[in-house]
LOKEKOL-35141 format. One line per 10 residues: for each residue x, y, z of N, C-alpha, C. Coordinates in Angstrom, 2 decimals, decimal comma. Layout:
BEGIN
X:Y:Z:X:Y:Z:X:Y:Z | ...
END
This chain:
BEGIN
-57,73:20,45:10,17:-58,02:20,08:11,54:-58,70:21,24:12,22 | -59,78:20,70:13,11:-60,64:21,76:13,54:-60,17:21,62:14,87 | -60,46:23,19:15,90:-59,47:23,10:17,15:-60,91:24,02:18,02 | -61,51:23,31:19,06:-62,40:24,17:19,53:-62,29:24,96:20,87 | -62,18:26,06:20,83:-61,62:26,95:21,72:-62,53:27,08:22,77 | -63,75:27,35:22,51:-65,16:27,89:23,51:-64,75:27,36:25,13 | -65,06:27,88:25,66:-64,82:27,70:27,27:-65,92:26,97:28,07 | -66,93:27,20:26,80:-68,36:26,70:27,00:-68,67:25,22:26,96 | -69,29:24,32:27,69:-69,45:23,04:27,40:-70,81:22,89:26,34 | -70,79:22,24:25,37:-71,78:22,27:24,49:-73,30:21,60:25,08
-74,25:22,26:24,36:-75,23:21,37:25,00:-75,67:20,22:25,09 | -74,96:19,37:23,77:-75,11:17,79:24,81:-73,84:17,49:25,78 | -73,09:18,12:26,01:-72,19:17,61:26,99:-72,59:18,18:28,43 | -73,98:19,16:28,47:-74,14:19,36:29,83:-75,40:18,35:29,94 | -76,41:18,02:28,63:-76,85:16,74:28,29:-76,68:15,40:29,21 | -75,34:15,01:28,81:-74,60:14,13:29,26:-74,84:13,72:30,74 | -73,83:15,17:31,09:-73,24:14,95:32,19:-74,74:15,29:33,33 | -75,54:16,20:32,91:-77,29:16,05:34,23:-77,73:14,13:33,75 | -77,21:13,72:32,75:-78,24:12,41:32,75:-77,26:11,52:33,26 | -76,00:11,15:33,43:-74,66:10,52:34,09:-75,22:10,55:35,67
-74,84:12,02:36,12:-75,55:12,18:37,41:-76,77:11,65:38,38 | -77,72:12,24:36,76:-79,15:11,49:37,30:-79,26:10,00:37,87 | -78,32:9,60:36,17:-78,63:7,48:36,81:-77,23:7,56:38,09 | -76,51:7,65:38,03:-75,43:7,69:39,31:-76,25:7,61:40,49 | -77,51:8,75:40,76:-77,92:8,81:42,03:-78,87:7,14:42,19 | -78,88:6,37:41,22:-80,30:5,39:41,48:-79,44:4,42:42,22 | -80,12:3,22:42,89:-79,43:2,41:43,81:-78,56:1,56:43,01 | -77,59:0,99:43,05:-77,23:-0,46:41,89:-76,15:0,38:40,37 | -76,32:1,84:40,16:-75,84:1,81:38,88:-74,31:1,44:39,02 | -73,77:2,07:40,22:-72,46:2,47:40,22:-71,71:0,82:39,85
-72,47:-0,20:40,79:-71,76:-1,55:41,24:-72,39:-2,10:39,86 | -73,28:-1,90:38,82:-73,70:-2,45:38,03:-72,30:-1,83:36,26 | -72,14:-0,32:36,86:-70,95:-0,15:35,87:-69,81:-0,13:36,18 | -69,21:-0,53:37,44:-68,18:-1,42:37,72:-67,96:-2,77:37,06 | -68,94:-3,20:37,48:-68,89:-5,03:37,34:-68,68:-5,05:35,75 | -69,79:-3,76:34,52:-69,77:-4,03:33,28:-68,15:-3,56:32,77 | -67,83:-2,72:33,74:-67,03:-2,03:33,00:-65,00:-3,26:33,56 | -65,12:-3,70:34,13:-64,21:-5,36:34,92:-64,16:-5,76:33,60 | -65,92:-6,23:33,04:-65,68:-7,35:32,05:-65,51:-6,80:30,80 | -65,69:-5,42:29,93:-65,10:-4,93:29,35:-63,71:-5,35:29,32
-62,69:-4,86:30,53:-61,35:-5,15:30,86:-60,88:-6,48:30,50 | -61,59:-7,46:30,99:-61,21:-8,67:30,39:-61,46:-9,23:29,56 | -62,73:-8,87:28,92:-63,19:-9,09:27,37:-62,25:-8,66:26,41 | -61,42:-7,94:26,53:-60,74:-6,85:25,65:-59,27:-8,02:25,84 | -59,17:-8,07:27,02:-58,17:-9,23:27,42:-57,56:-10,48:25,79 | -59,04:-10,85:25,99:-59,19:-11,85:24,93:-59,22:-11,82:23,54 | -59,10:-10,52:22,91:-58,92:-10,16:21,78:-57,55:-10,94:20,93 | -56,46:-10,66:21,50:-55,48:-11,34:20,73:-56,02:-12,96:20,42 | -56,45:-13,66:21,67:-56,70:-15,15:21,51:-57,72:-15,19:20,30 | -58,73:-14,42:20,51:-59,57:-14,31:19,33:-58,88:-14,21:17,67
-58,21:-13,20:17,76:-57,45:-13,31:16,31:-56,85:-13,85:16,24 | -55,40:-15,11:16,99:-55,22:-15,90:16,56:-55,86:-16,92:16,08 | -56,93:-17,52:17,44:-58,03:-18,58:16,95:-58,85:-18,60:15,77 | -58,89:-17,79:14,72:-59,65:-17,62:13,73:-58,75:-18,32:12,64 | -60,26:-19,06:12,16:-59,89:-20,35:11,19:-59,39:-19,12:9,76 | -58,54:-19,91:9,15:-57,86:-19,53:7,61:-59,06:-20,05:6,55 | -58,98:-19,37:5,46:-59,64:-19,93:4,56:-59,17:-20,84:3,98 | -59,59:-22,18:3,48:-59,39:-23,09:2,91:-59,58:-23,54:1,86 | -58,05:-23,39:0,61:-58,38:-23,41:-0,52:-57,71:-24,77:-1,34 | -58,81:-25,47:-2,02:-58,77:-26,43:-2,09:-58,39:-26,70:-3,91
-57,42:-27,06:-4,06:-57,18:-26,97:-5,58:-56,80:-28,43:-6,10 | -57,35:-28,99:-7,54:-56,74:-29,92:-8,33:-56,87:-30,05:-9,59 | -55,84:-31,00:-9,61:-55,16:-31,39:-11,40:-56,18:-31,91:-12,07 | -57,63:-32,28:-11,87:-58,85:-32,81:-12,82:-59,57:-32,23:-12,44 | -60,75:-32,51:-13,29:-62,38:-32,87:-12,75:-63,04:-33,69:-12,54 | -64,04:-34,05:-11,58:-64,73:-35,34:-11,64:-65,75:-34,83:-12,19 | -66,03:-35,67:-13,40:-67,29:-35,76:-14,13:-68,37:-36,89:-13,63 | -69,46:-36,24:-12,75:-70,33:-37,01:-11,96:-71,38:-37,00:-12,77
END
């Protein structure tokens, strides 16, 4: 396990965070990654329903053959 000490933020994390900022300042982002970030929340919601709802495979076995 690697453990990083530096006090320093790396250069894509100051990357990051001037281009976060940048779109932050434009009109619409904030209410546009709210709204995405809601339906994330409830998309995620639906996960269990999803894995139950998923069809089983269907295996179909018998005692002959039909010779067609």
């Amino acid at each position: 396990m690697t453990t990083h000490t530096d006090k320093h933020p790396s250069k894509r994390t100051e990357q990051h965070a001037a281009m976060l900022e940048e779109a932050l300042q434009r009109p619409g982002v904030r209410d546009v990654m709210k709204v995405y970030g809601e339906w994330q929340r409830a998309d995620k919601g639906l996960d269990a329903y999803r894995t139950a709802n998923k069809e089983g495979y269907v295996t179909t076995t018998t005692d002959h053959a039909n010779a067609q």
